[in-house]
RODO-2510 file (C-alpha; in nm, 4 decimals, decimal comma):
residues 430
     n   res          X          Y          Z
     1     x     0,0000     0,0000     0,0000
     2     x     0,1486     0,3515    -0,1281
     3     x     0,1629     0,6003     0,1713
     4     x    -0,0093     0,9248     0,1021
     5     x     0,3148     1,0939    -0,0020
     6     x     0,4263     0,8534    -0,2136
     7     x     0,0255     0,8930    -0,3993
     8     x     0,0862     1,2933    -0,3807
     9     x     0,4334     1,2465    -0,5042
    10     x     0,3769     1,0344    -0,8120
    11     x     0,0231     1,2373    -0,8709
    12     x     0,1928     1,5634    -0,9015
    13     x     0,4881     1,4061    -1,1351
    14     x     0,2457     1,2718    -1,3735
    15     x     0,0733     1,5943    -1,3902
    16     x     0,3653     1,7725    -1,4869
    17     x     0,4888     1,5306    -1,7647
    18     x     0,1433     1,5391    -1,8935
    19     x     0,1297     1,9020    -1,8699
    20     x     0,4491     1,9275    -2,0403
    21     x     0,3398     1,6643    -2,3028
    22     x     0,0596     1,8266    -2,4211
    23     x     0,2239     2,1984    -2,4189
    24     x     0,5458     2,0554    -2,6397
    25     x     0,3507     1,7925    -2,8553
    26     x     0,0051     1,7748    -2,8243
    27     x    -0,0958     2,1705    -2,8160
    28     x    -0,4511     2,0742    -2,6929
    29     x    -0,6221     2,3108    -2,3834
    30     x    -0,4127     2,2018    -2,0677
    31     x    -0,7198     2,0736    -1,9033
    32     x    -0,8272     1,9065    -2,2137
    33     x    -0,4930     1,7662    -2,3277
    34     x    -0,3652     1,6554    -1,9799
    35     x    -0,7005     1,4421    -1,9273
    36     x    -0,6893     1,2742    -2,3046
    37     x    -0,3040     1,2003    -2,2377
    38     x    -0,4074     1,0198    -1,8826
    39     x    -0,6947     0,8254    -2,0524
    40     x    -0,4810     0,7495    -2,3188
    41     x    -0,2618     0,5657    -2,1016
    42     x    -0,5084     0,4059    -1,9008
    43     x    -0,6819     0,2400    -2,2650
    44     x    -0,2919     0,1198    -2,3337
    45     x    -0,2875    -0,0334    -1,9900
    46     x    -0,5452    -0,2163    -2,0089
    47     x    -0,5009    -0,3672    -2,3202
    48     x    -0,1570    -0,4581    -2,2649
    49     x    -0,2933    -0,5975    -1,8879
    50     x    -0,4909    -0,8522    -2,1896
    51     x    -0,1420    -0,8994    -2,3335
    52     x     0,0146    -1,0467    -2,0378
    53     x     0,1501    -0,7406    -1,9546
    54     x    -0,0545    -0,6304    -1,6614
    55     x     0,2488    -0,5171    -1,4025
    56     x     0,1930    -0,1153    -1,4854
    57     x    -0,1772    -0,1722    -1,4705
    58     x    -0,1740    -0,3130    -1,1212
    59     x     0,0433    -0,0268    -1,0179
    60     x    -0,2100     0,2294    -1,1652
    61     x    -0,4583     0,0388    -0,9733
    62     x    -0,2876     0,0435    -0,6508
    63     x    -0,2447     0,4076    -0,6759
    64     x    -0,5708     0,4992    -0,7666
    65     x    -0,7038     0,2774    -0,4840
    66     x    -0,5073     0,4737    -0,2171
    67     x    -0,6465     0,8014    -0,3476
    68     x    -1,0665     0,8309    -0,2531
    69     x    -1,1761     1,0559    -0,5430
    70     x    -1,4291     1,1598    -0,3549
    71     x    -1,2676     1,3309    -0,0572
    72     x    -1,0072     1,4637    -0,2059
    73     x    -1,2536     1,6800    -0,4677
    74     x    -1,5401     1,7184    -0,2758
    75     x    -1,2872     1,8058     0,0539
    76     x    -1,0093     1,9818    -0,0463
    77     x    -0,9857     2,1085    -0,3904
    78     x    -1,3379     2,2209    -0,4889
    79     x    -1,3023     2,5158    -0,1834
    80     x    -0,9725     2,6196    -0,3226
    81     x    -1,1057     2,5855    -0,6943
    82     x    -1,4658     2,7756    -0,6214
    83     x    -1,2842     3,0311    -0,4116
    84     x    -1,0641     3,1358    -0,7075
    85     x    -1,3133     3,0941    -1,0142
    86     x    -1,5236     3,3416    -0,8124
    87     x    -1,2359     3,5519    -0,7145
    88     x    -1,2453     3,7376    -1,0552
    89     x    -1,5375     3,7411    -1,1444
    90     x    -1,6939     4,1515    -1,1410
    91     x    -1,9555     4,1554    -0,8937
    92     x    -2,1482     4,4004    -1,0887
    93     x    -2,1584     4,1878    -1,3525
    94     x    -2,2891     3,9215    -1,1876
    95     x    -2,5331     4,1383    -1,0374
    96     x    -2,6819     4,2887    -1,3749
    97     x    -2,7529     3,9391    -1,4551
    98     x    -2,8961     3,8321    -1,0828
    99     x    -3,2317     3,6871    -1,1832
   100     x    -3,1112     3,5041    -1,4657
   101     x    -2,8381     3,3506    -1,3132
   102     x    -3,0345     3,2891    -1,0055
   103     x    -3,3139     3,1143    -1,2383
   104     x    -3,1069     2,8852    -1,3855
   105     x    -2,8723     2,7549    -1,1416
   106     x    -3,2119     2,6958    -0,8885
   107     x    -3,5244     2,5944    -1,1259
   108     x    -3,3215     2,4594    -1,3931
   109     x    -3,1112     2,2226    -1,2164
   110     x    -3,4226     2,1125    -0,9943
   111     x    -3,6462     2,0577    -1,3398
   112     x    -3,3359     1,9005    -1,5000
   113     x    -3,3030     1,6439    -1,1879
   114     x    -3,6925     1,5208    -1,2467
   115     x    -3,6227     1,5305    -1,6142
   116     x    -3,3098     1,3096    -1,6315
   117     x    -3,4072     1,0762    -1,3216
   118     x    -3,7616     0,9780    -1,4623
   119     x    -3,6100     0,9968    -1,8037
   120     x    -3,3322     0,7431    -1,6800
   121     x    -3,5935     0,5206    -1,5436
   122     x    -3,8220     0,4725    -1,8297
   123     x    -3,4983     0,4743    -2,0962
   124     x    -3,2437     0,2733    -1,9113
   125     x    -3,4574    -0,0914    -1,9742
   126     x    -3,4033    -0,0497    -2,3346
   127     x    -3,0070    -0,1118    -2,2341
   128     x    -3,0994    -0,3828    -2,0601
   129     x    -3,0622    -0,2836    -1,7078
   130     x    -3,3052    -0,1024    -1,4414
   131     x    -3,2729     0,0999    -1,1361
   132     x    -3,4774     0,1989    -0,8770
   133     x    -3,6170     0,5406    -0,9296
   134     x    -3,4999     0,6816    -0,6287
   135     x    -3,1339     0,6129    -0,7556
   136     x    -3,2294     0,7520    -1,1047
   137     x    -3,3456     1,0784    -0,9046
   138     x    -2,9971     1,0686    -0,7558
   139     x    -2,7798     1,0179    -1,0762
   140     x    -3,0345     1,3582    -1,2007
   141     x    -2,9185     1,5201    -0,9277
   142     x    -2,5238     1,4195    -0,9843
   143     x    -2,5159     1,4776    -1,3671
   144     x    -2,7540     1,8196    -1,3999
   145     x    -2,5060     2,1079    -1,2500
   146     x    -2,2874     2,2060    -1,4905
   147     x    -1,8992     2,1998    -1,3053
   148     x    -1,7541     2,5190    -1,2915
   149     x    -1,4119     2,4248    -1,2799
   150     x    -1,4674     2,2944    -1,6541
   151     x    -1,6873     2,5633    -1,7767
   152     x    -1,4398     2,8484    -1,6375
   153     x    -1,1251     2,5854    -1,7722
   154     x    -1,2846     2,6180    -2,1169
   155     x    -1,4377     2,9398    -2,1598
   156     x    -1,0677     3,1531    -2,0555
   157     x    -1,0276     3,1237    -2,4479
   158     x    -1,3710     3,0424    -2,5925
   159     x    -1,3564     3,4252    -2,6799
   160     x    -1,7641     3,4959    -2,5671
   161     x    -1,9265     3,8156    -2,5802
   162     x    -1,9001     3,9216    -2,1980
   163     x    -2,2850     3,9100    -2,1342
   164     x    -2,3236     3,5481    -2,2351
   165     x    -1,9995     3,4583    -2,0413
   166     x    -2,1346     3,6193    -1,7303
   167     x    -2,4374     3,4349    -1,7653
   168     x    -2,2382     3,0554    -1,7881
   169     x    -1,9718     3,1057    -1,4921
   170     x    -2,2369     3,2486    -1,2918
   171     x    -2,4850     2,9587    -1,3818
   172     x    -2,1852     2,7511    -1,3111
   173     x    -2,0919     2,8214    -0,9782
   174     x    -2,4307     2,8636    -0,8334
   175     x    -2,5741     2,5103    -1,0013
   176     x    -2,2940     2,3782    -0,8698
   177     x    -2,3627     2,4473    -0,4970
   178     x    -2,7594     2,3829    -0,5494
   179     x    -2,7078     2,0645    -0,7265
   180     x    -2,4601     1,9452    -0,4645
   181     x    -2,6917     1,9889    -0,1843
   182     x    -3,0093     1,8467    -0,4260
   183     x    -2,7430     1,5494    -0,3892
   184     x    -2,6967     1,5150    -0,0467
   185     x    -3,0700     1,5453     0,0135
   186     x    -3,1959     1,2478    -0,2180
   187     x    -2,8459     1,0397    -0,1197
   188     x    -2,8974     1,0931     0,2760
   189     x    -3,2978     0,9941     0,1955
   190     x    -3,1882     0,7196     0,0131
   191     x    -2,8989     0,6011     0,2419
   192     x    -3,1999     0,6370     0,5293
   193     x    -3,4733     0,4292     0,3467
   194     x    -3,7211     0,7466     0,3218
   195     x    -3,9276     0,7620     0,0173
   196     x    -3,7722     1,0985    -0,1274
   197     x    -4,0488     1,3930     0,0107
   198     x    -4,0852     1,7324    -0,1846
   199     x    -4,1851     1,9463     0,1371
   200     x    -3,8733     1,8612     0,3364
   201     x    -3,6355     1,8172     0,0303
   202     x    -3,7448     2,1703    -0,0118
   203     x    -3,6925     2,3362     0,3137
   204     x    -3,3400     2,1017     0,3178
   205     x    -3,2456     2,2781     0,0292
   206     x    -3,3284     2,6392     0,1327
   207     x    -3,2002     2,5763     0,4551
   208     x    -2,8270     2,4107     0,3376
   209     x    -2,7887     2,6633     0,0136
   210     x    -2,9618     2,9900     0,1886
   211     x    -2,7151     2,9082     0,4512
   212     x    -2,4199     2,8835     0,2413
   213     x    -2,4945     3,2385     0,1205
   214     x    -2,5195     3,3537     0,4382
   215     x    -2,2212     3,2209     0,5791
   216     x    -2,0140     3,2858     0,2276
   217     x    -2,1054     3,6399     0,3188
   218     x    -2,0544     3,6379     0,7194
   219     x    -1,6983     3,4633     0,6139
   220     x    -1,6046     3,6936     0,3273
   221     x    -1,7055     4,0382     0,5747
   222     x    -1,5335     3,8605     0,8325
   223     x    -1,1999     3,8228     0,5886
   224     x    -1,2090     4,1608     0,4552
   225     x    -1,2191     4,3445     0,8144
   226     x    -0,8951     4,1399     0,9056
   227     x    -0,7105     4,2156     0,5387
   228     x    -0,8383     4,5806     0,5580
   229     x    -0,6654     4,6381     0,9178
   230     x    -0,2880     4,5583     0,7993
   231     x    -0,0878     4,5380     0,4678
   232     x     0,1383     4,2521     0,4286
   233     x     0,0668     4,0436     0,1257
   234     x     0,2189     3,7470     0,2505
   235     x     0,0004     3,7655     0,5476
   236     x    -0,2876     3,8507     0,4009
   237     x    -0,2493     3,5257     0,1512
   238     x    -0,2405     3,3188     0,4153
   239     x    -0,5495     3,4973     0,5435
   240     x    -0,7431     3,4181     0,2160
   241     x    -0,5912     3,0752     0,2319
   242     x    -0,7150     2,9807     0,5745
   243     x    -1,0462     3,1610     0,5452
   244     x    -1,0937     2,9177     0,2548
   245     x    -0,9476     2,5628     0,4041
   246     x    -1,1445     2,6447     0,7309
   247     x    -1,4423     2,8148     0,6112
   248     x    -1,5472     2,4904     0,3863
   249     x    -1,4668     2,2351     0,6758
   250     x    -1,6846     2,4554     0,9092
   251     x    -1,9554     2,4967     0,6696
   252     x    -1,9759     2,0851     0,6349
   253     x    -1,9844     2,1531     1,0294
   254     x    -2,2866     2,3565     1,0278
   255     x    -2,4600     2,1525     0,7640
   256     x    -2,4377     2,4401     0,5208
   257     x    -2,3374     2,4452     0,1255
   258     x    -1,9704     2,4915     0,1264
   259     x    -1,9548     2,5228    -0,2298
   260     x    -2,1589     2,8175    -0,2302
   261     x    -2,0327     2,9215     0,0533
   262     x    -1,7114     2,9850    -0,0984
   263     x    -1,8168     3,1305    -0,4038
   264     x    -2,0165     3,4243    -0,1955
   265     x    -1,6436     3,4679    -0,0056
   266     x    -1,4991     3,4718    -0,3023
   267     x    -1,7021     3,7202    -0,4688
   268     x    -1,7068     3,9630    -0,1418
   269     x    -1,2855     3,9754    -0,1643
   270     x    -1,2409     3,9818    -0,5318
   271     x    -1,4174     4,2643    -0,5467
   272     x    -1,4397     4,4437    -0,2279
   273     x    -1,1205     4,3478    -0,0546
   274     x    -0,8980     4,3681    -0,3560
   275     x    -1,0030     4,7014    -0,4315
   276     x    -1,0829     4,8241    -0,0651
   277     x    -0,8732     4,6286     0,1801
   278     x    -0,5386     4,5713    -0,0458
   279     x    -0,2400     4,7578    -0,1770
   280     x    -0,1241     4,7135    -0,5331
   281     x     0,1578     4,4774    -0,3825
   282     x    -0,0846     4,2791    -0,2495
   283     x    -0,3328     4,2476    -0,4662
   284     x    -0,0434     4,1273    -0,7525
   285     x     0,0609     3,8739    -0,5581
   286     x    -0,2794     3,7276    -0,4002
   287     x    -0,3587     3,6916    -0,7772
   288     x    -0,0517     3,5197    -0,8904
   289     x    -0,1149     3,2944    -0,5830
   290     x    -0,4384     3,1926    -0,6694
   291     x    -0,3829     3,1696    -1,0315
   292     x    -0,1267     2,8894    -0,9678
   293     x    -0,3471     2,6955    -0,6981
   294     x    -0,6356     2,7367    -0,9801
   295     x    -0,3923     2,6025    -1,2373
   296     x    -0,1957     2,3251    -1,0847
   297     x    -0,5196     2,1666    -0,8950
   298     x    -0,7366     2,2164    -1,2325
   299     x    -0,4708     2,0462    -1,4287
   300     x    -0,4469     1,7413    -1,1326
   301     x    -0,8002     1,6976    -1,1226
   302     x    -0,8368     1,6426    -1,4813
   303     x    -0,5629     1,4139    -1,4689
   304     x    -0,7180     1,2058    -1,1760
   305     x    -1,0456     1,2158    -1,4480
   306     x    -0,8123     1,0527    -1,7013
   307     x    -0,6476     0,7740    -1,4832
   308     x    -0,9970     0,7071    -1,2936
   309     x    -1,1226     0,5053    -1,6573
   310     x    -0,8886     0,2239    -1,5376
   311     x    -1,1076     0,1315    -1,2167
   312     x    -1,4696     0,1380    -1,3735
   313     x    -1,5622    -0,1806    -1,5422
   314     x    -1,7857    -0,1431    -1,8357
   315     x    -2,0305    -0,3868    -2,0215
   316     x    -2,1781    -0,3985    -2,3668
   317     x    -2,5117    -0,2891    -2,1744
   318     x    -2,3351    -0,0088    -2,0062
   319     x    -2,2232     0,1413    -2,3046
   320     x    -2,5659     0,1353    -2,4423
   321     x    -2,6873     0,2901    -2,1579
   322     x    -2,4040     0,5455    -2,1335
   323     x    -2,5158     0,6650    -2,4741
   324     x    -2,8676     0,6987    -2,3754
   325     x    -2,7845     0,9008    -2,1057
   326     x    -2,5315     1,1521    -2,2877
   327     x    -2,8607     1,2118    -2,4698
   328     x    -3,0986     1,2203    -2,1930
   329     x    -2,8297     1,5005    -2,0374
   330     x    -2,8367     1,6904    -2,3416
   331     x    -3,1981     1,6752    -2,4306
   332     x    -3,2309     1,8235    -2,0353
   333     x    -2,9813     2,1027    -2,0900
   334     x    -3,2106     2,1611    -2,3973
   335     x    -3,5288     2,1837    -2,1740
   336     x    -3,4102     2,3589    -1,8260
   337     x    -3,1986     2,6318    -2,0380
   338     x    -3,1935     2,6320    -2,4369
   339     x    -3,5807     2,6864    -2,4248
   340     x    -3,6114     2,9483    -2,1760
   341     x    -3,3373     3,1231    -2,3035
   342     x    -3,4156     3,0557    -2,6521
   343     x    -3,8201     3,1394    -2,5967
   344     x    -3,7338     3,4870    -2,3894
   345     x    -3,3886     3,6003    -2,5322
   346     x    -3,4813     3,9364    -2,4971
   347     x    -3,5437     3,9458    -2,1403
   348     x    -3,2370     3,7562    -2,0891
   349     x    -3,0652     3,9733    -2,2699
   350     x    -2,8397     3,7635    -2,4485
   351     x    -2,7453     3,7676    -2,8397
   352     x    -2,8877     3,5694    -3,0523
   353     x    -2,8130     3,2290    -3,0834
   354     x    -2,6975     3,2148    -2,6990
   355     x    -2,9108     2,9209    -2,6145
   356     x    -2,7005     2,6900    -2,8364
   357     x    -2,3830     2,8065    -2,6722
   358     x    -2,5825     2,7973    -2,3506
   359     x    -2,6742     2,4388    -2,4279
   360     x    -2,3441     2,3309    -2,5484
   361     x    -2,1629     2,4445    -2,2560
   362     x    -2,3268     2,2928    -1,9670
   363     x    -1,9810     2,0759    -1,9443
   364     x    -1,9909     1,8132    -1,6856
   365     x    -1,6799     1,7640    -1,4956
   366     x    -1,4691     1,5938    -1,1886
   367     x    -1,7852     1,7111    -0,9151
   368     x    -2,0050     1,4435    -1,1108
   369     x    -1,7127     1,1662    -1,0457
   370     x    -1,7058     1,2864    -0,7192
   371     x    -2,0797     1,2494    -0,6254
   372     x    -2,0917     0,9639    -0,7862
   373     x    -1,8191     0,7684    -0,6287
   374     x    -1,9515     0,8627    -0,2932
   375     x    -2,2515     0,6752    -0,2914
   376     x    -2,2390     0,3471    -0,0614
   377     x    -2,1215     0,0343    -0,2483
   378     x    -2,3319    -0,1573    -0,4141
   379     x    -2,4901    -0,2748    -0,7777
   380     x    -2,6950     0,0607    -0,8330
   381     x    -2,3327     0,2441    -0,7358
   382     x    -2,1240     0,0535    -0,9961
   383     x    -2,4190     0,1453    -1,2477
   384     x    -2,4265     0,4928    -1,2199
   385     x    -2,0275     0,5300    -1,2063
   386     x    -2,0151     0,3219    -1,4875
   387     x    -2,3124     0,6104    -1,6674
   388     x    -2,1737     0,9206    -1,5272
   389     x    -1,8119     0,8686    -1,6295
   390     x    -1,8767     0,8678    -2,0292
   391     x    -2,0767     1,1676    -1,9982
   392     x    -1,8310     1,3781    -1,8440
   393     x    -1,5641     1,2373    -2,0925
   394     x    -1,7865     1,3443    -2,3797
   395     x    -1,8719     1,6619    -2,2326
   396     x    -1,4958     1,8068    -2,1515
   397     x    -1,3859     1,5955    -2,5002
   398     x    -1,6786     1,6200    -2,7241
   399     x    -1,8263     1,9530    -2,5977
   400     x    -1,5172     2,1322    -2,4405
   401     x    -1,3494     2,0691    -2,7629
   402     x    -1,6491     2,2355    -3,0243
   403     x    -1,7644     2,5070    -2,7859
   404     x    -1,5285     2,7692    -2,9375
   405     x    -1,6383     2,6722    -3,3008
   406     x    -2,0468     2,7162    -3,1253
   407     x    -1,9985     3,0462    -2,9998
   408     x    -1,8452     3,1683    -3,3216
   409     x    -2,0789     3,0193    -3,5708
   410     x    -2,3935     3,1063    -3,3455
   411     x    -2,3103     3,4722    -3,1686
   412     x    -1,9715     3,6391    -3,3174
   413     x    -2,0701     3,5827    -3,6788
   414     x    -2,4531     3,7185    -3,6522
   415     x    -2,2792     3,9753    -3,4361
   416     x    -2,0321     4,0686    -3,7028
   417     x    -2,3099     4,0417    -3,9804
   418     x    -2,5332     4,2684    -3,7643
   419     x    -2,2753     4,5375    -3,6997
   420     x    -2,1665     4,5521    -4,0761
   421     x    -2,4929     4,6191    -4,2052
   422     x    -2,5806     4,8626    -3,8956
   423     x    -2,2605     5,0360    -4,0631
   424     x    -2,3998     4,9765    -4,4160
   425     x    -2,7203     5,1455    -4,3284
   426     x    -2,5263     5,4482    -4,1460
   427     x    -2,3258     5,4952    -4,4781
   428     x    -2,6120     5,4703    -4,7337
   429     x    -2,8225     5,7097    -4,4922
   430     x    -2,5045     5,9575    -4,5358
***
């Protein structure tokens, strides 16, 4: 059995060859490129493990064993990962855009967790297979939120018109935090035998997400006071740093959302503290800081995606199934968002054609893995790892891949077309 240095040791090598791979050779988004290189090499394991040849394989194994997925995401990167996604992204912004946001990331990942689970449990006996419905609910619940780690991986050079961007991170990090608890409150009902019940799922969910928001803002005032009353950057990183790590471990505590939780702190000091409560000095360097955590745990995380492959066992059934549900996923990303945001563009305000890149980019990422390797062990578990892995492959590959080819075909070039006859006009009128 590896000791947990050995794990973080040979975990943070193989992200750095990758990473160096794909930047000399491969040329491919880092995320992107690092997490095809690691499932690359988990495919050419296993088929040289039916060679004979199984010795690397077992080690991959072994490694991955002594790493729970889970707990590492879900308990120590996705704070540090929400915290700085949120920490640039303009307040104002977000705020011209509340309702929308705030519609999308609530409603639409509620309607898209009825739509997928009751979807999944008519659908999946065509594959051959069945589940419960209360575990289809759940696998709604794991696969609707869009992960904002991907989307905001993706987007940095999707080139969208600001507006539309503003609209997916936010949508991003707040599903996120909903879904997450939507999760929690099906999982613990089903862990507890309790037929799933709309009047306390509800008041479970306003209590664990309005709390998050709460305490994200307590935490974030809280921060701000303390980096407002000195100026030392490298004390004031460690400040940010440890109102992160022990603001997310306290908010498990109090049996609020963490994830949203952080994103509220990091909203309050990206925008107030940095431009209130820090000197130039210090805001250069608290950036720099969390652009390398953001980088180097993104970049791990989608390696762990790529290696993970090695450890789920598929079937000729599962693979049927795994295309009904990539589907099923997008057909609900077409429902809960394309349509309302199709339908009522202009009180969205969005350009045209934003509902396709709105649809296309719901990417599904490492959170999904996450939920879905914490559920107890058991038949229905292997089954919904085995469904929820090829969708987030297909979403970062398939979808993370096109969505810069989307945006332009659907918004820039209308866009351009628009403006150059709006100039056309202006010059025949003169």
């Amino acid at each position: 059995m590896e000791s947990m240095f050995d794990v973080a040791v040979a975990c943070l090598v193989l992200t750095a060859v990758f990473a160096y791979f794909n930047h000399r050779f491969v040329g491919l988004p880092t995320t992107i490129g690092v997490m095809v290189i690691a499932l690359v090499l988990s495919l050419a394991l296993i088929g040289l493990d039916r060679l004979g040849m199984g010795a690397l394989r077992d080690y991959e194994v072994s490694l991955l064993s002594a790493i729970d997925f889970s707990d590492v995401l879900m308990e120590g990167m996705l704070s540090l990962l929400l915290f700085a996604g949120a920490l640039h992204v303009d307040l104002g912004d977000l705020t011209d855009y509340g309702w929308q946001i705030g519609l999308l990331a609530t409603l639409g990942t509620l309607v898209s967790t009825m739509f997928v689970g009751f979807g999944l449990w008519h659908l999946l006996p065509l594959a051959g297979l069945s589940l419960p419905l209360a575990y289809c609910l759940v696998f709604g619940a794991l696969i609707s939120p869009t992960d904002p780690v991907a989307v905001m991986g993706i987007l940095k050079s999707a080139g969208a018109p600001k507006n539309l961007e503003v609209v997916i991170m936010g949508e991003s990090l707040f599903n996120d935090g909903v879904g997450v608890v939507l999760f929690s409150i099906l999982a613990g009902m089903l862990v507890g035998g309790a037929a799933p019940n709309l009047a306390d799922g509800a008041v479970l969910l306003a209590q664990e997400a309005g709390g998050g928001i709460l305490f994200g803002m307590a935490l974030g005032g809280l921060t701000y006071l303390m980096l407002k009353s000195i100026d030392s950057y490298q004390v004031e990183v460690l400040i940010t740093l440890a109102a992160v790590m022990g603001g997310y471990a306290l908010a498990s505590r109090l049996h609020v959302s963490g994830p949203l939780a952080m994103v509220m702190t990091g909203l309050f000091i990206g925008n107030h503290g940095r431009r209130l409560a820090m000197s130039e000095k210090t805001r250069d360097n608290l950036d720099t800081f969390w652009e390398l955590i953001d980088e180097i745990l993104n970049t791990a995380l989608f390696v762990l995606i790529g290696l993970e492959v090695i450890l789920i066992p598929f079937s000729a059934n599962l693979l049927i199934g795994a295309q009904i549900v990539i589907i099923l996923t997008l057909l609900a990303r077409v429902v809960t968002v394309g349509l309302p945001t199709g339908i009522f563009r202009e009180a969205f305000r969005l350009p045209c054609g934003s509902w396709k890149v709105l649809t296309w980019g719901g990417l599904r990422g490492g959170i999904s893995v996450a939920l879905a390797l914490s559920l107890p062990p058991g038949p229905e578990r292997h089954i919904l790892l085995a469904l929820t892995y090829p969708v987030v492959i297909f979403s970062i590959l398939g979808q993370g891949l096109t969505i810069g080819p989307v945006i332009r075909r659907a918004v820039l070039q209308p866009l351009a077309l628009k403006s150059t006859a709006a100039g056309n006009d202006v010059q025949g009128e003169g």
